[in-house]
BAMI-121760 format. One record per residue (C-alpha): residue in one letter; x, y, z; chain. Coordinates in steps of 0.001 Angstrom, whole numbers. Layout:
! BAMI-121760
(lumdren A (X Y Z) A)
...
! end
This chain:
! BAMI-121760
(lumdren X (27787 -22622 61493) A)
(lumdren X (31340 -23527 62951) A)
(lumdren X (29835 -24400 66430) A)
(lumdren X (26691 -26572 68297) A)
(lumdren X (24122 -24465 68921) A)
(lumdren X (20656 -25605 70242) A)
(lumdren X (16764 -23920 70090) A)
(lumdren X (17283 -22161 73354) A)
(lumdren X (20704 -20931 72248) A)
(lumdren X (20616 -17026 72299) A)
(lumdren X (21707 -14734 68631) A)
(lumdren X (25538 -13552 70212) A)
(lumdren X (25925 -17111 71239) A)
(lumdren X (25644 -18406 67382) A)
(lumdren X (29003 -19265 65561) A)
(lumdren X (29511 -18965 62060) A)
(lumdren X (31970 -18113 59448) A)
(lumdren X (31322 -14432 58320) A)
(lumdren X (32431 -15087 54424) A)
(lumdren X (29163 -15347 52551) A)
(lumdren X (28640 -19270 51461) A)
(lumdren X (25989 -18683 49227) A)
(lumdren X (23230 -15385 48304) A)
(lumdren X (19758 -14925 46925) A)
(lumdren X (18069 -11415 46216) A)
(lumdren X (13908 -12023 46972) A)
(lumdren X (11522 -8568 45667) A)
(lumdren X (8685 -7538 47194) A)
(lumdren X (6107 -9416 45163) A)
(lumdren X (3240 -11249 46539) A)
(lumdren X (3372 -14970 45261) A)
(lumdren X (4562 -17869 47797) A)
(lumdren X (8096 -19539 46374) A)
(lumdren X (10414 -21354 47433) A)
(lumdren X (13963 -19820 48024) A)
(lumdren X (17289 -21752 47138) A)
(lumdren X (21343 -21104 48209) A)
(lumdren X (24055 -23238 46007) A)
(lumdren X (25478 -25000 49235) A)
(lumdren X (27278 -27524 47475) A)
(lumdren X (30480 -27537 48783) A)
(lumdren X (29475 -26903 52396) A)
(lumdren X (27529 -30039 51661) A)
(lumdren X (30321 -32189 50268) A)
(lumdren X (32374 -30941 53282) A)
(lumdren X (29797 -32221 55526) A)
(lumdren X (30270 -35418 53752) A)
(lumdren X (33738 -35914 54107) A)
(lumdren X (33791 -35256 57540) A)
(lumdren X (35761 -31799 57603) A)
(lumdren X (33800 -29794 58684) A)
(lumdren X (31590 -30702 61328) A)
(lumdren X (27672 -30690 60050) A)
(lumdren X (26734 -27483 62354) A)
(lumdren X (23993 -26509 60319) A)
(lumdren X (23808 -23060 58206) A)
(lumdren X (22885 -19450 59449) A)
(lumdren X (20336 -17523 57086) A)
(lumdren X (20768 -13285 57583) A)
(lumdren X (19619 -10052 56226) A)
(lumdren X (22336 -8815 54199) A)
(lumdren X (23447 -6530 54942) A)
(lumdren X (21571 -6677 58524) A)
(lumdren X (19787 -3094 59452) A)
(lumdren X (17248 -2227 61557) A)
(lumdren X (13907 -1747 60249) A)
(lumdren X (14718 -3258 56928) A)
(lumdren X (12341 -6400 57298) A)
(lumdren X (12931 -9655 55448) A)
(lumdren X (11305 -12822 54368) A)
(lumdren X (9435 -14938 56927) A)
(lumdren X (10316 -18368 56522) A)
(lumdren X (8637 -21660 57353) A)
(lumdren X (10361 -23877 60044) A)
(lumdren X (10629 -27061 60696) A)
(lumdren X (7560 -26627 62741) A)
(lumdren X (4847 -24902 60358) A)
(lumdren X (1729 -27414 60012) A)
(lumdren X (1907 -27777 56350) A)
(lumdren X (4980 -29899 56221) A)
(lumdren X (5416 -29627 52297) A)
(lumdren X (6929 -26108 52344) A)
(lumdren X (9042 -26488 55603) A)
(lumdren X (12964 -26297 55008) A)
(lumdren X (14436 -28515 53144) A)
(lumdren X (18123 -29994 51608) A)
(lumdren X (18386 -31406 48404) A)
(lumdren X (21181 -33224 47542) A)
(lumdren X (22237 -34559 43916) A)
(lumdren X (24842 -37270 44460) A)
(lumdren X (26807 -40105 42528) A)
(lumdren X (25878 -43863 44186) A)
(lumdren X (25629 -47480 43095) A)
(lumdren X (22425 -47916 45027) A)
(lumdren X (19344 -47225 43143) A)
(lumdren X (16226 -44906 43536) A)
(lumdren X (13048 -46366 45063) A)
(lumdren X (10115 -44174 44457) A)
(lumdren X (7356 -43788 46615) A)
(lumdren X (4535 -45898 45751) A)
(lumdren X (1448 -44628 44219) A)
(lumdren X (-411 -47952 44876) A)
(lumdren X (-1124 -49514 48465) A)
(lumdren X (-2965 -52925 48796) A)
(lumdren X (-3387 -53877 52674) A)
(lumdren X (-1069 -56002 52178) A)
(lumdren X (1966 -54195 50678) A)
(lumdren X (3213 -51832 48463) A)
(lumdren X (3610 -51564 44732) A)
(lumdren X (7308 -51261 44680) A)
(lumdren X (9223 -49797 41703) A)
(lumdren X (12709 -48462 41298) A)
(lumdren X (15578 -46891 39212) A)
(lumdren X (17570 -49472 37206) A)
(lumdren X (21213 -50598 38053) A)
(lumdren X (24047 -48587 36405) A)
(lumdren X (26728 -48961 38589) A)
(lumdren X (27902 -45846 37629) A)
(lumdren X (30466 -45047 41016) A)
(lumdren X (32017 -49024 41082) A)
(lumdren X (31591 -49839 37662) A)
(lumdren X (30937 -53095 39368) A)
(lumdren X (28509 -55746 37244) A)
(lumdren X (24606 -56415 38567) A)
(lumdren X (24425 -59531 40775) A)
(lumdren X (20927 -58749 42353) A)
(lumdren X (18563 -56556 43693) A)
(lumdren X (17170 -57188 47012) A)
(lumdren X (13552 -56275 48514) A)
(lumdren X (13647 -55229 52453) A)
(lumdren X (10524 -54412 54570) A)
(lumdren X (10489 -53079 58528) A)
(lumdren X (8609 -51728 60912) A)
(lumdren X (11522 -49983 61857) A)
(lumdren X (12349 -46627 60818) A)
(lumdren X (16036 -46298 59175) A)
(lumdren X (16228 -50191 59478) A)
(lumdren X (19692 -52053 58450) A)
(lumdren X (18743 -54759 56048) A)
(lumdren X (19008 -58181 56610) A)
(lumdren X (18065 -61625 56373) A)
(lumdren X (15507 -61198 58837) A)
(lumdren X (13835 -58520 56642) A)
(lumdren X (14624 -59559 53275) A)
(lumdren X (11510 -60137 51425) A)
(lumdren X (12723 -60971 47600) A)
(lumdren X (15955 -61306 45754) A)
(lumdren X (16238 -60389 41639) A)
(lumdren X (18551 -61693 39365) A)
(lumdren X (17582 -59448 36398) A)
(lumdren X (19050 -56268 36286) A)
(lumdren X (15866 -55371 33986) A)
(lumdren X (13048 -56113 36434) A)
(lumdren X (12371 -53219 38778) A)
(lumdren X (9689 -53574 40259) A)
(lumdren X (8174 -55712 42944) A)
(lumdren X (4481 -56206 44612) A)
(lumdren X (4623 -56704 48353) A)
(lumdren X (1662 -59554 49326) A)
(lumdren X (2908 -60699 52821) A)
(lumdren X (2433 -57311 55090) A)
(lumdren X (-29 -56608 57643) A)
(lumdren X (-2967 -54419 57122) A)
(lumdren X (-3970 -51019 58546) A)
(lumdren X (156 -50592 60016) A)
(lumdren X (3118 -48394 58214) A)
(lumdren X (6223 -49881 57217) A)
(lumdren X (9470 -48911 55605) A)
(lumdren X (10518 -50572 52529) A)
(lumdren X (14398 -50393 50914) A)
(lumdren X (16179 -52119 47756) A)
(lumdren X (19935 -53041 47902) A)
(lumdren X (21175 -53224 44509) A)
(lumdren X (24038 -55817 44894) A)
(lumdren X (25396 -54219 48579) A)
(lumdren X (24459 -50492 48097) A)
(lumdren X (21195 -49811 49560) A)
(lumdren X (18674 -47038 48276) A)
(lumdren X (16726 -44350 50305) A)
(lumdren X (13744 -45640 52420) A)
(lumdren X (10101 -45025 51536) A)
(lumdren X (7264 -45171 54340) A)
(lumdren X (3802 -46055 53462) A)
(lumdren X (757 -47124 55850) A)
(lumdren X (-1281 -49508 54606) A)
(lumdren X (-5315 -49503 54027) A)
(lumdren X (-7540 -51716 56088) A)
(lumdren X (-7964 -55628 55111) A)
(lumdren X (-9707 -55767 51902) A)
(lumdren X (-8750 -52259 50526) A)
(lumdren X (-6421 -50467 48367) A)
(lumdren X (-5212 -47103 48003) A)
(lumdren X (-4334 -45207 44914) A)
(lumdren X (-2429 -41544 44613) A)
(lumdren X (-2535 -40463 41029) A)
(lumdren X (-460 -37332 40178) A)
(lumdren X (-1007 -37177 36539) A)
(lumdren X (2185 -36788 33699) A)
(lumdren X (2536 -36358 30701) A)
(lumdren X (-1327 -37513 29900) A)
(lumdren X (-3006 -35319 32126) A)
(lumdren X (-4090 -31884 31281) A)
(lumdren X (-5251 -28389 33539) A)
(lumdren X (-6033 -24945 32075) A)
(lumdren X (-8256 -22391 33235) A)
(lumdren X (-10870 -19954 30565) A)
(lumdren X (-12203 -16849 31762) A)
(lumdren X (-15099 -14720 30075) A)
(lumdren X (-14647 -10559 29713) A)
(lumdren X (-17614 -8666 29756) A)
(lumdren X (-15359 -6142 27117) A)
(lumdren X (-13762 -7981 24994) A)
(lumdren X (-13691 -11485 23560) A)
(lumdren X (-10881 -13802 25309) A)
(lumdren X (-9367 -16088 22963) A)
(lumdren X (-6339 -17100 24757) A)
(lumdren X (-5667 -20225 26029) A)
(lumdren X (-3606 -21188 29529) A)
(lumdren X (-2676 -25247 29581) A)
(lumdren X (1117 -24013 29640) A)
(lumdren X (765 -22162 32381) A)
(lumdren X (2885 -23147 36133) A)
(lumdren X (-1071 -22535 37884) A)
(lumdren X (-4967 -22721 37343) A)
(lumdren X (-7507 -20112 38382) A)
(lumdren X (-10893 -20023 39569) A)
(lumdren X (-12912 -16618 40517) A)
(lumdren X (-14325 -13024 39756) A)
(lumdren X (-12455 -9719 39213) A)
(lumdren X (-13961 -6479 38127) A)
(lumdren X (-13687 -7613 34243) A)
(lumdren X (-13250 -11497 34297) A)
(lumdren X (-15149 -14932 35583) A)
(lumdren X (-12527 -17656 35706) A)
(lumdren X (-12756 -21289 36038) A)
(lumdren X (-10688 -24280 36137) A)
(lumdren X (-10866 -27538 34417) A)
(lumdren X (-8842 -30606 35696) A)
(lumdren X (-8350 -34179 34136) A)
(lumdren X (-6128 -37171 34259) A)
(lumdren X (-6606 -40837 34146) A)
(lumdren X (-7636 -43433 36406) A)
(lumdren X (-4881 -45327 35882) A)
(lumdren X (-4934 -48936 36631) A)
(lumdren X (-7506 -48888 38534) A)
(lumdren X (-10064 -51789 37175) A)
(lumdren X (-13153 -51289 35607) A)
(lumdren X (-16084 -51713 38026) A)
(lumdren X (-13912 -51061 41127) A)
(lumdren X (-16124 -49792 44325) A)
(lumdren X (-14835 -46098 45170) A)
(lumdren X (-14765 -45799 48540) A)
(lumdren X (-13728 -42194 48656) A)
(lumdren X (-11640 -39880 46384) A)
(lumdren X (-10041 -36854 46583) A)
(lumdren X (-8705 -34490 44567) A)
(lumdren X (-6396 -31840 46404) A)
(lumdren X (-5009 -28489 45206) A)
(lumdren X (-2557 -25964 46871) A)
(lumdren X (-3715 -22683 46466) A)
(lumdren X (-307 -20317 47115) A)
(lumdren X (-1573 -16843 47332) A)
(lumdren X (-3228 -15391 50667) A)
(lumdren X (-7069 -15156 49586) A)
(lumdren X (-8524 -11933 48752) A)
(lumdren X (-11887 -12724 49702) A)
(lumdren X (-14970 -15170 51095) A)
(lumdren X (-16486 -17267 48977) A)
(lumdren X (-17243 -21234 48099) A)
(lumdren X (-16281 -23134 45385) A)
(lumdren X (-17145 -26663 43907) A)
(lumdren X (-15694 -29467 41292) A)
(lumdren X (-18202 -30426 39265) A)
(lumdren X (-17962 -33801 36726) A)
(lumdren X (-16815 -32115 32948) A)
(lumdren X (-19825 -33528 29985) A)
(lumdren X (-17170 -32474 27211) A)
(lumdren X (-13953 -33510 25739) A)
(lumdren X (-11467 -30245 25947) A)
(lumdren X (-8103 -29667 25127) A)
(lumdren X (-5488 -28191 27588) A)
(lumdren X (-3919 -25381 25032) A)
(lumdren X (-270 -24294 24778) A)
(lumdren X (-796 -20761 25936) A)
(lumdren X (364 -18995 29064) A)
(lumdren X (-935 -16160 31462) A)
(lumdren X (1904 -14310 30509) A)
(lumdren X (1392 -13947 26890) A)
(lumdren X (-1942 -14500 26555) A)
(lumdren X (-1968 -16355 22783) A)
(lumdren X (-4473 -17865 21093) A)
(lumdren X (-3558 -20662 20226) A)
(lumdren X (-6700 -22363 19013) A)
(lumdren X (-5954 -25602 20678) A)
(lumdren X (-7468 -25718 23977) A)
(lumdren X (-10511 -24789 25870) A)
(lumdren X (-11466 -20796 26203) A)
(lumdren X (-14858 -19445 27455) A)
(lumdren X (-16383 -20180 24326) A)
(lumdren X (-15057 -23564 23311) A)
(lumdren X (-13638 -26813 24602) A)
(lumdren X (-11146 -27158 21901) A)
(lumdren X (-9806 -25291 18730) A)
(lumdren X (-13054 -24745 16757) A)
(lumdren X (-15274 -27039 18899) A)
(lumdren X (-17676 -24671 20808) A)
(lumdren X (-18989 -25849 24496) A)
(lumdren X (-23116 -26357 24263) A)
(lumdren X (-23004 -23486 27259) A)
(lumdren X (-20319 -20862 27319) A)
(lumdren X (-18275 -21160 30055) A)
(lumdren X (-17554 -25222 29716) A)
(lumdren X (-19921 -28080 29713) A)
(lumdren X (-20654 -29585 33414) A)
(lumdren X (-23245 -32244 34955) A)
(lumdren X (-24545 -30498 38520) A)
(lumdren X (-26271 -33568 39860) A)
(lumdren X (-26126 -34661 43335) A)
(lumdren X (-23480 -37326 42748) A)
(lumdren X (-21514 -34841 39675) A)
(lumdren X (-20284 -32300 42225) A)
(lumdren X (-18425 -32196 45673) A)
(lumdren X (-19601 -30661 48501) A)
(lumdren X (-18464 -26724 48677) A)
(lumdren X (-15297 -25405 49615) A)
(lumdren X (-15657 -22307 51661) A)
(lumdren X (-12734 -20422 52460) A)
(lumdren X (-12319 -17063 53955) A)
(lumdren X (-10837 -13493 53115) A)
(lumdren X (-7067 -13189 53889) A)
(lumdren X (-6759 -17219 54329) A)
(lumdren X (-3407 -18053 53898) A)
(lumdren X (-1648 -20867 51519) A)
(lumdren X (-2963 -24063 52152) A)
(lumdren X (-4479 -27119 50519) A)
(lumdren X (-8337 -27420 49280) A)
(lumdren X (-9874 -31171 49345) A)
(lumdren X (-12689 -31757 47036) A)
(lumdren X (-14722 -34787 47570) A)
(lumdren X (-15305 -36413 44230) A)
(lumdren X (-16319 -39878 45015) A)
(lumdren X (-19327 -39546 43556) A)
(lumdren X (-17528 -38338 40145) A)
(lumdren X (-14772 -41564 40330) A)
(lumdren X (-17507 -44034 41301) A)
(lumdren X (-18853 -43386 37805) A)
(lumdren X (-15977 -43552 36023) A)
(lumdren X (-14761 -46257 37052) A)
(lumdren X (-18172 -47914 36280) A)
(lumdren X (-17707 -46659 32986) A)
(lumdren X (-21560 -44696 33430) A)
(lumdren X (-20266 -41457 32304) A)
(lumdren X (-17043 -41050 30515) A)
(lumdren X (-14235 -39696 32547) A)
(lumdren X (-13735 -35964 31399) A)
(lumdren X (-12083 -34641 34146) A)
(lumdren X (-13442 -31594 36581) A)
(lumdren X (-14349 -28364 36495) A)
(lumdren X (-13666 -25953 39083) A)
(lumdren X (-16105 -22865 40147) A)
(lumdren X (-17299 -20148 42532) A)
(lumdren X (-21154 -20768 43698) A)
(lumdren X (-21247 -16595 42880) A)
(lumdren X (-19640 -15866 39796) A)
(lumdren X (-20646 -11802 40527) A)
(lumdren X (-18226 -10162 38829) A)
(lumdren X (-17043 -7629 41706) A)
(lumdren X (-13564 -7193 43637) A)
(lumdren X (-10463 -9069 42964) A)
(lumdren X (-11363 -12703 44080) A)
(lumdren X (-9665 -14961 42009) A)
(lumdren X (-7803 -17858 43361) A)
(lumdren X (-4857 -19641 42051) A)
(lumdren X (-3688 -23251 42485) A)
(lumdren X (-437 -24853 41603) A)
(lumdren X (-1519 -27463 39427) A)
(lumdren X (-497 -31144 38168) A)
(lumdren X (3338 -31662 37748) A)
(lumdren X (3342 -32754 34036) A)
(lumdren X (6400 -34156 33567) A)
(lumdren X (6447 -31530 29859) A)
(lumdren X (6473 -28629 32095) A)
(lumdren X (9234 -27860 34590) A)
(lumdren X (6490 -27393 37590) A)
(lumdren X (8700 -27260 41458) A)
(lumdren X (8319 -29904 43656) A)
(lumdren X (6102 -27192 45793) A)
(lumdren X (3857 -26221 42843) A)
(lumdren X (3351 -30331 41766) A)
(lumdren X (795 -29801 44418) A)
(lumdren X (-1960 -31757 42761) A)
(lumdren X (-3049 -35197 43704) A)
(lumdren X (-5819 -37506 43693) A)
(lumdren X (-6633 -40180 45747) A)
(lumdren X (-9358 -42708 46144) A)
(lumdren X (-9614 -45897 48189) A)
(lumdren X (-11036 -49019 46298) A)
(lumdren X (-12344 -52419 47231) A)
(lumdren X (-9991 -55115 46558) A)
(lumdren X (-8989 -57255 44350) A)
(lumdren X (-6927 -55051 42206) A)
(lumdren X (-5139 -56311 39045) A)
(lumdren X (-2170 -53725 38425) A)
(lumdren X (305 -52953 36068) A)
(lumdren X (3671 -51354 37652) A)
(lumdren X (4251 -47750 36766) A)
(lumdren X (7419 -47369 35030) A)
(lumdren X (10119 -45892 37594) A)
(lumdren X (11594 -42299 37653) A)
(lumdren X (15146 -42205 37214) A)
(lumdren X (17463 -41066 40324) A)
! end
C-alpha cells in the first residue's frame, strides 16, 4: 500500500503499487492451511523507514469476475490462532523469552535464549528480569525484578507477583531488550501447567478394514484421526508426559485440546478414554501407508505386541473417560476440549500408569464418510506449522510445586 487507508475506506480509494511484491498459487482442495508471501524486503523497508508501513493489498490475480478466491480470516474471526499474521526473522542482541509453560500465583517460570551478541559483538554484562502491569512497558528500575551475572543461567522463577491478575514480563540482555510475554496468573494457592509435548511425546491413529488386514502404521504423520467410513473404524491415541509436575499433586482440572481443521462431515460424539497399554507411535505416514512394525495398528500396540482387544487397550470407568464431545455435520474448524481430570488425577497419584489417551466415536457404525482429523502435538522431530502444533494440555494443580526449568528454545 503506498497510502493510509482506514476500514471504512472504499476499493477505488485504496493505493498501492501495481508491480507484484510477492505470489502464491492455492488449488481447490479441501484442507484448512495457512497461506504465506516472501515480503521480506517490503518488511526491511518498513524498518528503515522508507517506505511508510501502509500495510499490504492481497488480490485475485489476475482479478475477473466470477472467478472466486480464498476466504481469509481477519483480524476479527473468533479463533484468534489462524487470524493474519507477520513473521519476521531478524538479527538482534536481545534475547528470546519464551512463553511460560508454568504459572504459580505468584509468577511465572521464566526461561530464555542465551546471549550471543551476535549484531554488537559486544561481551555479556547481565541479564535483567522486568515485570508490569503495563502492556509494552519500558523497563526500569521501578520494574526490575532480578539482575544475572552469568551469561549461562537463563532462566528465572518469579515469587513476588500478585495472584489471579496478568502481567507482562521482559529480559534485557545487557541494554537490548527481548519481546514481551503476557501471562495471567492462577488464584492464591494454585498453579497452572501447559504441556505441549516434544520430542518425548507420541500420537498415531490405527484403523480396522472389514476387507483387508491394515498393517500400516501413522506416528509420522502431520494429523490424527478418529471415525467411520464405508471400509474403516479409526481411532486416535495420544500421550506425553506430565512433566514436572510432582507426584501426588491435586488436579484441579485438565484439559487436553485438539484442532480439528477440516469442516465435519457428519454428527456424532466422541470421548478420550485413559490407554491400559504401552504402544509405540510408528514411523509410517497416511501417505504411504508402510508397515513398519513399530507402532500401534488395529491389532497391536507395538511391533509384535498384540493389544488384549483389537482396536487398543482402554479403561471406560467413570473417572477413565471425559465427558462426550458432540459436534455437528458441516461444523467448521475449531478446537475440541476433553476433560481428563479424572485421567491426570491418577497419574499424578501414580494409581494407574500414565499411558496416554485414546480417542473414539460412541458409534463406531461403519457408514458414510465421518472421520475427523486433528492437527496433532508439535514434536519438535517433525516439521508440524505453528497452526497444526495445535495440541495442548493443561491442568491446574494445588500448590506447592517443586519445578525444574524447561530448557529454552533458541530465537
Amino acid at each position: 500500500m503506498t497510502a493510509a487507508w482506514s476500514p471504512s475506506s472504499q476499493t477505488q480509494q485504496l493505493a498501492y503499487d501495481a508491480a507484484v511484491l510477492s505470489s502464491t498459487s492455492v488449488t481447490l482442495d479441501s484442507p484448512y492451511r495457512w497461506i504465506n508471501w516472501n515480503v521480506t524486503s517490503t518488511a526491511q523497508n518498513w524498518y528503515t523507514g522508507a517506505p511508510p508501513n501502509y500495510g499490504l493489498l492481497l488480490k485475485r490475480n489476475p482479478d475477473v469476475l466470477g472467478a472466486g478466491g480464498p476466504a481469509l480470516p481477519s483480524a476479527m474471526y473468533a479463533d484468534t490462532t489462524v487470524v493474519p499474521k507477520l513473521d519476521i526473522t531478524y538479527n538482534s542482541d536481545g534475547v528470546w523469552l519464551n512463553q511460560p509453560s508454568t504459572l504459580h500465583s505468584n509468577g511465572a517460570d521464566l526461561s530464555w535464549s542465551r546471549y550471543t551478541g551476535a549484531l554488537s559483538g559486544a561481551q555479556f554484562q547481565k541479564y535483567e528480569v522486568h515485570r508490569s502491569a503495563t502492556k509494552n512497558f519500558s523497563p526500569s528500575s521501578s520494574t526490575l525484578l532480578t539482575t544475572i551475572s552469568d551469561v549461562a543461567v537463563t532462566s528465572y522463577r518469579d515469587t513476588t507477583a500478585s495472584p489471579s491478575k496478568t502481567f507482562f514480563y521482559a529480559v534485557v540482555a545487557n541494554s537490548s531488550g527481548s519481546n514481551q510475554v503476557q501471562v495471567s496468573l492462577p488464584a492464591d494457592g494454585q498453579a497452572t501447567k501447559v504441556l505441549q509435548p516434544g520430542a518425548e511425546g507420541q500420537d498415531t491413529y490405527n484403523y480396522y478394514s472389514p476387507i483387508s488386514v491394515i498393517c500400516s502404521t501413522y506416528g509420522a504423520s502431520d494429523h490424527v484421526s478418529v471415525g467411520t467410513d464405508i471400509n474403516r473404524i479409526s481411532r486416535s491415541l495420544i500421550s506425553f508426559p506430565l512433566g514436572d509436575i510432582p507426584a501426588g499433586a491435586t488436579i484441579q482440572s485438565a484439559t487436553l485440546s485438539l484442532y480439528h481443521f477440516e469442516t465435519l462431515p457428519a454428527a456424532d460424539t466422541i470421548r478420550a478414554f485413559r490407554a491400559t497399554r504401552s504402544w509405540g507411535e510408528g514411523t509410517g505416514t497416511s501417505s504411504n501407508g508402510a508397515c513398519t512394525a513399530d507402532g500401534a495398528t488395529w491389532y497391536e500396540a507395538t511391533g509384535g505386541v498384540n493389544w488384549t482387544t483389537q482396536g487398543g487397550d482402554f479403561a471406560n470407568g467413570a473417572n477413565d473417560q471425559s465427558p462426550p464431545i458432540s459436534f455437528a455435520a458441516g461444523e467448521a474448524p475449531k478446537w475440541h476440549d476433553f476433560n481428563i481430570t479424572g485421567l491426570a488425577q491418577q497419574w499424578a497419584q501414580a494409581s494407574a500408569p500414565n499411558l496416554g489417551v485414546l480417542l473414539k466415536y460412541d458409534n463406531e457404525a461403519i457408514v458414510g464418510n465421518n472421520i475427523i482429523s486433528w492437527a496433532p502435538p508439535s514434536h519438535s522431530r517433525r516439521g508440524r506449522r505453528t497452526i497444526a502444533a495445535s495440541t495442548k494440555w493443561s491442568s491446574t494443580s494445588t500448590e506447592p510445586w517443586s519445578e525444574r526449568p524447561r530448557p529454552p528454545r533458541s530465537a
